[in-house]
C-alpha positions in Angstrom: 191.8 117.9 67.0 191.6 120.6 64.6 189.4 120.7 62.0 189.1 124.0 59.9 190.4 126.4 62.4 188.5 124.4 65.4 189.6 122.7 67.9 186.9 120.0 68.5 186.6 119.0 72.0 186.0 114.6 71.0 186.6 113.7 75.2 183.5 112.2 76.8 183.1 111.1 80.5 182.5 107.7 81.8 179.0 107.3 81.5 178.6 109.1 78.3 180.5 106.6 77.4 178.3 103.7 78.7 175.3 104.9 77.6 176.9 105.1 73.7 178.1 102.4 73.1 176.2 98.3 73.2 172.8 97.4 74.2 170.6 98.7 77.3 168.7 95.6 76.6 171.3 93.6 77.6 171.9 95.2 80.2 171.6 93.9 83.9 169.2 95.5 85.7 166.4 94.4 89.1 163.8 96.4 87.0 163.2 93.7 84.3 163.5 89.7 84.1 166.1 88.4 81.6 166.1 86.6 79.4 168.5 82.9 79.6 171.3 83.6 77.5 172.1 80.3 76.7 170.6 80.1 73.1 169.3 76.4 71.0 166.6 74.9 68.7 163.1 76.0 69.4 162.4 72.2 69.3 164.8 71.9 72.3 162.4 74.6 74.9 159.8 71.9 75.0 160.4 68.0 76.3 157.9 65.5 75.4 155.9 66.1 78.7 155.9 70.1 78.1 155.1 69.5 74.8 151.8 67.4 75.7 151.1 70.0 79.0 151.0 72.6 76.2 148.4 71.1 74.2 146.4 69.7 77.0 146.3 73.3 78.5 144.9 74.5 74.6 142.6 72.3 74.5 141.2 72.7 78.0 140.6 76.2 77.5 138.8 75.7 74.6 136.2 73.3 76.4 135.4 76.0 79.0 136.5 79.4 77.9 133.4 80.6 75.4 135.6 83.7 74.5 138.5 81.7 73.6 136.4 79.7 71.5 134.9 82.5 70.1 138.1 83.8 69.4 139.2 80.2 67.6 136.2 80.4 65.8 136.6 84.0 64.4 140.1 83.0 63.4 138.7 79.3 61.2 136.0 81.8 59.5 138.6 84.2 58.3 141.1 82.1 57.3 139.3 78.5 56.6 136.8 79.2 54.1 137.7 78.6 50.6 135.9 77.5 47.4 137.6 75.8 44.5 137.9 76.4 41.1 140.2 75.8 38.1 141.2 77.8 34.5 141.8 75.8 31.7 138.7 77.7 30.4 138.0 74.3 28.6 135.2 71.9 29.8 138.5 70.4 31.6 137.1 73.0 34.4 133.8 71.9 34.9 134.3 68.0 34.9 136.9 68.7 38.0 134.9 71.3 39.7 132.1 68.3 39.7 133.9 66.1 40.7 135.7 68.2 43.4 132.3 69.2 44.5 130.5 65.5 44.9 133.8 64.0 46.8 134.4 67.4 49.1 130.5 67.2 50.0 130.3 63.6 50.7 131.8 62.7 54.6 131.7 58.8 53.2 134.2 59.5 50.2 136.5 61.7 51.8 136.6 60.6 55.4 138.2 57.4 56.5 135.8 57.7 59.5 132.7 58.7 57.5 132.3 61.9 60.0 132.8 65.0 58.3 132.9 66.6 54.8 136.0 68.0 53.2 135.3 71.5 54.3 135.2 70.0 57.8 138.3 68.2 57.7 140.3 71.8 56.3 138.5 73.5 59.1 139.6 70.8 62.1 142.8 70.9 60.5 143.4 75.1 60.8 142.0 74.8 64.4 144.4 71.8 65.6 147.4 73.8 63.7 146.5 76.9 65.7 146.4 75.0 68.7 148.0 72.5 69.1 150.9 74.0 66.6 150.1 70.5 64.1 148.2 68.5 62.6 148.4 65.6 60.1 146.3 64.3 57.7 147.1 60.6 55.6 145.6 60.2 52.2 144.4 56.4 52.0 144.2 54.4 49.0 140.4 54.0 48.7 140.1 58.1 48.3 139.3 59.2 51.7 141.8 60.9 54.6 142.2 60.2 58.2 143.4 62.8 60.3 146.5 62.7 63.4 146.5 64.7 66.0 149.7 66.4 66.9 149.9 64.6 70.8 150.1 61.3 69.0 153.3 62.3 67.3 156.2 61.8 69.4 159.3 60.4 70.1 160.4 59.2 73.4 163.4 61.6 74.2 162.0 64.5 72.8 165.1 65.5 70.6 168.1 62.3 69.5 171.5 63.1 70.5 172.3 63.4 66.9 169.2 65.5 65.6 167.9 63.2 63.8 164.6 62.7 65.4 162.6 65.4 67.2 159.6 65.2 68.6 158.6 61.6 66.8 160.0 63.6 63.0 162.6 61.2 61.8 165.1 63.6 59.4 168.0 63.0 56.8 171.5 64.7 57.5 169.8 67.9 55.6 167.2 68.2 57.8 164.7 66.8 55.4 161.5 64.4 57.1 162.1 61.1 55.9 159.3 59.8 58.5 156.9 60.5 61.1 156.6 58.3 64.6 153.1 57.6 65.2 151.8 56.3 68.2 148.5 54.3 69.1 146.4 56.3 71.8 145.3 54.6 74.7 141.6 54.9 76.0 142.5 56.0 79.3 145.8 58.0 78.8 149.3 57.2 77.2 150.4 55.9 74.2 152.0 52.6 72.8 152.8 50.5 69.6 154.6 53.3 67.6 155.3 52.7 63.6 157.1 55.2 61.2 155.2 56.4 58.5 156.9 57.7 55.3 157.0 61.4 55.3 155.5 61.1 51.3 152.3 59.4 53.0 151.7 62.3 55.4 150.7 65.8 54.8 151.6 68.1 57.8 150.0 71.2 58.5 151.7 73.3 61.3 152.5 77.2 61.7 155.9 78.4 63.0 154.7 81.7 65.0 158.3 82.9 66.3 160.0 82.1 62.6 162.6 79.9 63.2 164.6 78.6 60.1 165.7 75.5 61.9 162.3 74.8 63.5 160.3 71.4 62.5 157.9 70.8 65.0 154.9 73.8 64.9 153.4 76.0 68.0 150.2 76.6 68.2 149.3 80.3 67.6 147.6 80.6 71.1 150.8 79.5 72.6 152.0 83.2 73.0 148.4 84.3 74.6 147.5 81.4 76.9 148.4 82.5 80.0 146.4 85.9 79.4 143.5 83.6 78.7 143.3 81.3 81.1 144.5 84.6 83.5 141.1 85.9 82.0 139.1 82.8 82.6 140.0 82.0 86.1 139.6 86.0 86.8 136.1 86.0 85.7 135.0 83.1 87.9 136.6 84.6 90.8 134.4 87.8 89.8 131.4 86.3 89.4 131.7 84.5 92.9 132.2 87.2 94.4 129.4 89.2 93.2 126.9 85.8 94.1 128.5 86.4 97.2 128.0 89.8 98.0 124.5 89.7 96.1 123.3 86.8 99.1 122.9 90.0 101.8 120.4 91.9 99.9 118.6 93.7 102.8 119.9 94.8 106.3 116.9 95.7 109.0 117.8 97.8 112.2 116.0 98.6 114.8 116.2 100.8 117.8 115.5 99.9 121.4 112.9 102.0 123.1 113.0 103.3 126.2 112.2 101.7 129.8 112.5 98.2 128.6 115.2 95.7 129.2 116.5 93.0 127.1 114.2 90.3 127.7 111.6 91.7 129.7 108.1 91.9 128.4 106.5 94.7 126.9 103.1 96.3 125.2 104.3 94.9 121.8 104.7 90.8 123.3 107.0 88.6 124.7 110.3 88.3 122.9 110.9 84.9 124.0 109.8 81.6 123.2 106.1 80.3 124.7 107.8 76.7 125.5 111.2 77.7 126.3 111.6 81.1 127.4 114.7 81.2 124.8 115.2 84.6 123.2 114.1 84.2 119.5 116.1 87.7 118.4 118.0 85.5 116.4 115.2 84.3 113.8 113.8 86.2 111.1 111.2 88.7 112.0 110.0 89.0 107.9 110.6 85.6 105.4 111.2 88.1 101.9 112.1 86.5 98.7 113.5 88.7 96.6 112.7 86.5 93.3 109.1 86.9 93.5 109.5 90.7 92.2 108.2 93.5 94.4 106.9 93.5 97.7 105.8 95.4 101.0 107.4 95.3 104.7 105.5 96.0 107.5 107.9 97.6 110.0 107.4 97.5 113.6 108.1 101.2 115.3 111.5 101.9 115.3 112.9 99.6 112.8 114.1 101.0 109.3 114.9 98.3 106.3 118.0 99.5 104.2 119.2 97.6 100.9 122.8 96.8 100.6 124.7 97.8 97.5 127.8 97.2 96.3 130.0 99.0 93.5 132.0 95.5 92.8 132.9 94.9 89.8 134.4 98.5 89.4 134.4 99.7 86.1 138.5 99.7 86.3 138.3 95.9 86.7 136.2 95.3 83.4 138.5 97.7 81.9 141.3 95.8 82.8 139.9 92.4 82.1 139.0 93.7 78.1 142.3 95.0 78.0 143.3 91.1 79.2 141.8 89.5 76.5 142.5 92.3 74.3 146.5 90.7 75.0 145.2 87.6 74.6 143.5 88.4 70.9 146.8 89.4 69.7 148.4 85.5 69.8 145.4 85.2 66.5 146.1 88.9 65.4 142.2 89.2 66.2 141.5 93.1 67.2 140.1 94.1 70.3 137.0 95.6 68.5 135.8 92.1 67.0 135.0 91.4 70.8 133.3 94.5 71.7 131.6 96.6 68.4 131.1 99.2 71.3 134.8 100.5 71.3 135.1 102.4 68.0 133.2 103.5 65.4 132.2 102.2 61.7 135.4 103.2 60.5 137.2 102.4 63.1 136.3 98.8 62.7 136.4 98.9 58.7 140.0 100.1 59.5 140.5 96.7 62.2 139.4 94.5 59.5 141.2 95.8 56.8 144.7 95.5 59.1 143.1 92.1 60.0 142.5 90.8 56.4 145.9 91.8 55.5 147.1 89.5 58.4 144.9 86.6 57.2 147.0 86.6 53.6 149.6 84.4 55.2 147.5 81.8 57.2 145.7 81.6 54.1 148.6 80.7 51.8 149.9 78.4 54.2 146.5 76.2 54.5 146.5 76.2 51.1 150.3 75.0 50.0 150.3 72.8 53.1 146.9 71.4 53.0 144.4 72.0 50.1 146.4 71.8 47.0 148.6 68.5 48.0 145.2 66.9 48.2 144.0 68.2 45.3 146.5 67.1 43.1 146.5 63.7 44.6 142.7 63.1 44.1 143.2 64.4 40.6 145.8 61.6 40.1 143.4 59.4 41.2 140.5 60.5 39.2 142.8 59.7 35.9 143.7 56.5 36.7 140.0 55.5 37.4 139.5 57.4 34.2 137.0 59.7 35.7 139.0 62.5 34.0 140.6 63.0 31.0 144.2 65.5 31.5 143.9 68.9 29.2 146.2 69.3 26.1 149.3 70.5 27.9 149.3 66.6 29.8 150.9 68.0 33.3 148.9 67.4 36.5 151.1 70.3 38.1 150.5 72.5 35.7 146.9 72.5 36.2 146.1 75.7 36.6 143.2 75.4 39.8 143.1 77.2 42.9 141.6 77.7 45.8 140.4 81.0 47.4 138.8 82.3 50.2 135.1 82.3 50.3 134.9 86.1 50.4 134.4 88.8 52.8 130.7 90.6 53.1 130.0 93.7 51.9 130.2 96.4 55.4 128.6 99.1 53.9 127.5 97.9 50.4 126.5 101.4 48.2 130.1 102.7 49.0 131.9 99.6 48.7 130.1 98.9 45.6 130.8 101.8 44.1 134.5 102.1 45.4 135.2 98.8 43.5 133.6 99.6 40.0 135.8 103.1 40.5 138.9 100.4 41.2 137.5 98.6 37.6 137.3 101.6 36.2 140.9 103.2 37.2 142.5 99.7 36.0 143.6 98.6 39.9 141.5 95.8 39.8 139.7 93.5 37.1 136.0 92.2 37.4 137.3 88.8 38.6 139.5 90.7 41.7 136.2 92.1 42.9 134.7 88.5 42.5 137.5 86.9 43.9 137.3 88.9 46.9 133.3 89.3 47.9 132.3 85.8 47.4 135.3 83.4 46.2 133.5 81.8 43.4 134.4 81.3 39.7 133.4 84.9 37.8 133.5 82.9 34.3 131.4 80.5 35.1 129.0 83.3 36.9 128.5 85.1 34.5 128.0 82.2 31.7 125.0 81.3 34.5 123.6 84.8 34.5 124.3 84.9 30.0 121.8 81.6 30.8 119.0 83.4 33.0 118.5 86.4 31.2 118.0 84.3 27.7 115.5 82.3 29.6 113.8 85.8 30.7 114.1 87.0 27.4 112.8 84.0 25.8 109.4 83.8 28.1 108.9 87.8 27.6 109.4 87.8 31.3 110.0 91.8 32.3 112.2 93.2 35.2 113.4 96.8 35.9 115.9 97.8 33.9 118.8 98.8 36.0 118.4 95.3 37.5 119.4 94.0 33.6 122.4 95.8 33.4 124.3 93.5 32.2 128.7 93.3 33.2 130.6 94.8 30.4 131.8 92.0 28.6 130.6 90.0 25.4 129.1 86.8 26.7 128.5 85.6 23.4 132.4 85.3 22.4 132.5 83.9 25.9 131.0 81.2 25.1 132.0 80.2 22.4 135.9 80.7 23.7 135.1 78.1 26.5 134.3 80.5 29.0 137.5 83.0 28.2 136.6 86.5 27.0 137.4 87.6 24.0 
């Protein structure tokens, strides 16, 4: 080939030309397992039984691992914490916060069970999601919600041969639940009596961790780290036996055999057998030490020498190895290594975890919240009209509402920076007094700051004094505030 008075040389050999062209992924090879290449519906990788094995093996973990509940635990504080509030800036905001606030708070109004408040229930709900991969939750009629668990749903082949039910989700020809197949759970194991409940009856809160479009039933979010931790759990008994083990011979006494006298035979220092039956007693105990009494003294006979045993098990590689286990196994939640152990980075290096950790959180958070908390709030606000509890604002549209829930806040780390990094955000026009709000404690900055307009009229009013920098007051005019319904002017 010429090109501009070159000739351009464009032959390559054999394996140039195999290592240009396709996948090495694909490729063949004794140095890596592959993958099945037969691909189908991620509903289809789990029967029924698998399906049950999967959740049984979740929940067993979390009965006896404490660092896998710890790690569940982290996860529901992060992400299943929120606080309500609405924004019609009328007194339409107040009547449903209170009302909100006397049903969520009450386990008799808003559990059919009478068991747990409404935080409770959101909270249960995240931890059965992440999981068990669902969790469903069935408004009833007299205002309160009874909750599924994820095992009871089920159908009995797993998937229909036309796709129309999996895993107990009865569908339309679009894919669309029409239905869920509930089952009745027996006291000793198994399930009968099923029933199909409409799918408008049901909310269903679930997370889809390997993002499937045609997905229906959820995984939990453990699903991907189980094996680590349960690798991590059985490792650490095994460790501590071992160690109990090796612990149990704490001493070691030796002695040396002193010239001129046989095995057996008397000598200056007594008889070595027994009075009655002449038996050696070498195999007794010559010193009864308890080692849980704290210190005490031997008195050695000549020629003897008492030597502790020690032992370097666990090495330090093994506990490095078993962080780095769980450190595989915090990934399934997104959860960084340094939430377990502070000890691995510094101050900024853990600001740095939780701000990559927070942004992580955004997602789970919007999903508890479309799936979960604002179906049920719009359906108790329904029901609050009709029993004329509350009175719809001008525009007339329950959707339209403008309410929402958000995350109860994250603390302050290191509040004189922080502080002053957000009033420099205020100031550069990034962020607005309410962001800042929003984000440290969740609440309602309106109706905050109406409270504090309140509390420093009543310290004005009874001449009551405090230091000035403490009466700074927000830079807003309260007075229009109020008078706007809570909007500033």
């Amino acid at each position: 080939m010429d090109f501009a008075g070159t000739s351009l040389n464009v032959g390559w050999n054999q394996s140039s030309q195999q290592s240009s062209f396709g996948y090495d992924a694909v490729e063949d090879t004794t140095r890596r397992r592959q993958a099945n290449p037969t691909t189908r519906s991620e509903d289809v990788e789990l029967f029924t039984s698998q399906r049950r094995q999967l959740v049984s093996q979740a929940r067993d973990m979390m009965r006896n691992f404490a660092i896998a509940r710890w790690a569940i635990g982290k996860h529901l504080d992060f992400v299943a914490r929120h606080t309500f509030s609405c924004q019609t800036k009328t007194t339409f905001d107040y009547e449903l916060q209170d009302l909100m606030e006397e049903w969520s708070c009450d386990k008799n109004l808003c559990d059919i069970t009478g068991r747990h408040t409404f935080p409770r229930i959101v909270r249960m709900t995240e931890a059965r999601a992440a999981l068990d991969g669902d969790h469903l939750l069935c408004p009833i009629a007299d205002g309160t919600i009874q909750q599924i668990e994820s095992d009871r749903l089920a159908s009995e082949l797993g998937v229909s041969a036309d796709g129309r039910e999996v895993h107990g989700v009865v569908m339309n020809k679009n894919g669309r639940a029409t239905g869920y197949k509930i089952w009745d759970r027996n006291p000793w194991g198994g399930y009968s009596n099923p029933q199909i409940i409409p799918a408008a009856s049901v909310i269903l809160h679930n997370y889809f961790p390997n993002e499937r479009a045609d997905q229906v039933r959820g995984i939990g979010l453990v699903a991907a780290g189980m094996n680590d931790f349960i690798d991590t759990y059985e490792w650490a008994g095994l460790t501590k036996a071992t160690a109990k083990l090796r612990t149990a011979f704490a001493m070691i006494i030796s002695s040396k055999s002193l010239d001129g006298i046989e095995r057996g035979a008397p000598s200056d220092f007594g008889d070595d057998s027994d009075d009655e039956t002449g038996e050696s007693c070498e195999s007794e105990p010559r010193y009864d030490v308890e080692f849980g009494k704290g210190p005490f003294k031997l008195e050695l006979e000549p020629g003897e020498d008492a030597k502790f045993l020690t032992d370097d098990s666990p090495s330090t590689q093994t506990f490095e190895f078993f962080k780095s286990a769980i450190g595989f196994a915090l990934k399934a939640l997104d959860i960084p290594l340094c939430f377990y152990d502070e000890s691995l980075t510094n101050f900024f290096g853990q600001k740095a975890a939780l701000t990559m950790y927070l942004e992580s959180c955004k997602t789970k958070r919007q999903n508890l919240v479309h799936n979960v908390l604002r179906p049920i709030t719009l359906w108790k606000i329904t029901q609050w009209i009709a029993q004329g509890r509350l009175r719809l604002p001008a525009n007339g549209d329950i959707k339209r509402i403008p309410f929402r829930w958000t995350h109860a806040g994250t603390p302050y780390w290191n509040p004189s920076q922080e502080i002053n990094a957000d009033i420099q955000a205020i100031q550069a026009g990034l962020k607005t007094w309410e962001d800042v709000y929003l984000e440290r404690t969740g609440g309602d900055w309106y109706r905050d700051m109406l409270r504090l307009k309140e509390q420093q009229d009543f310290l004005k009013k009874n001449g009551i004094q405090l230091d000035p920098k403490v009466m700074q007051f927000m830079p807003v005019d309260m007075s229009s505030a109020q008078q706007n319904g809570g909007q500033p002017a």
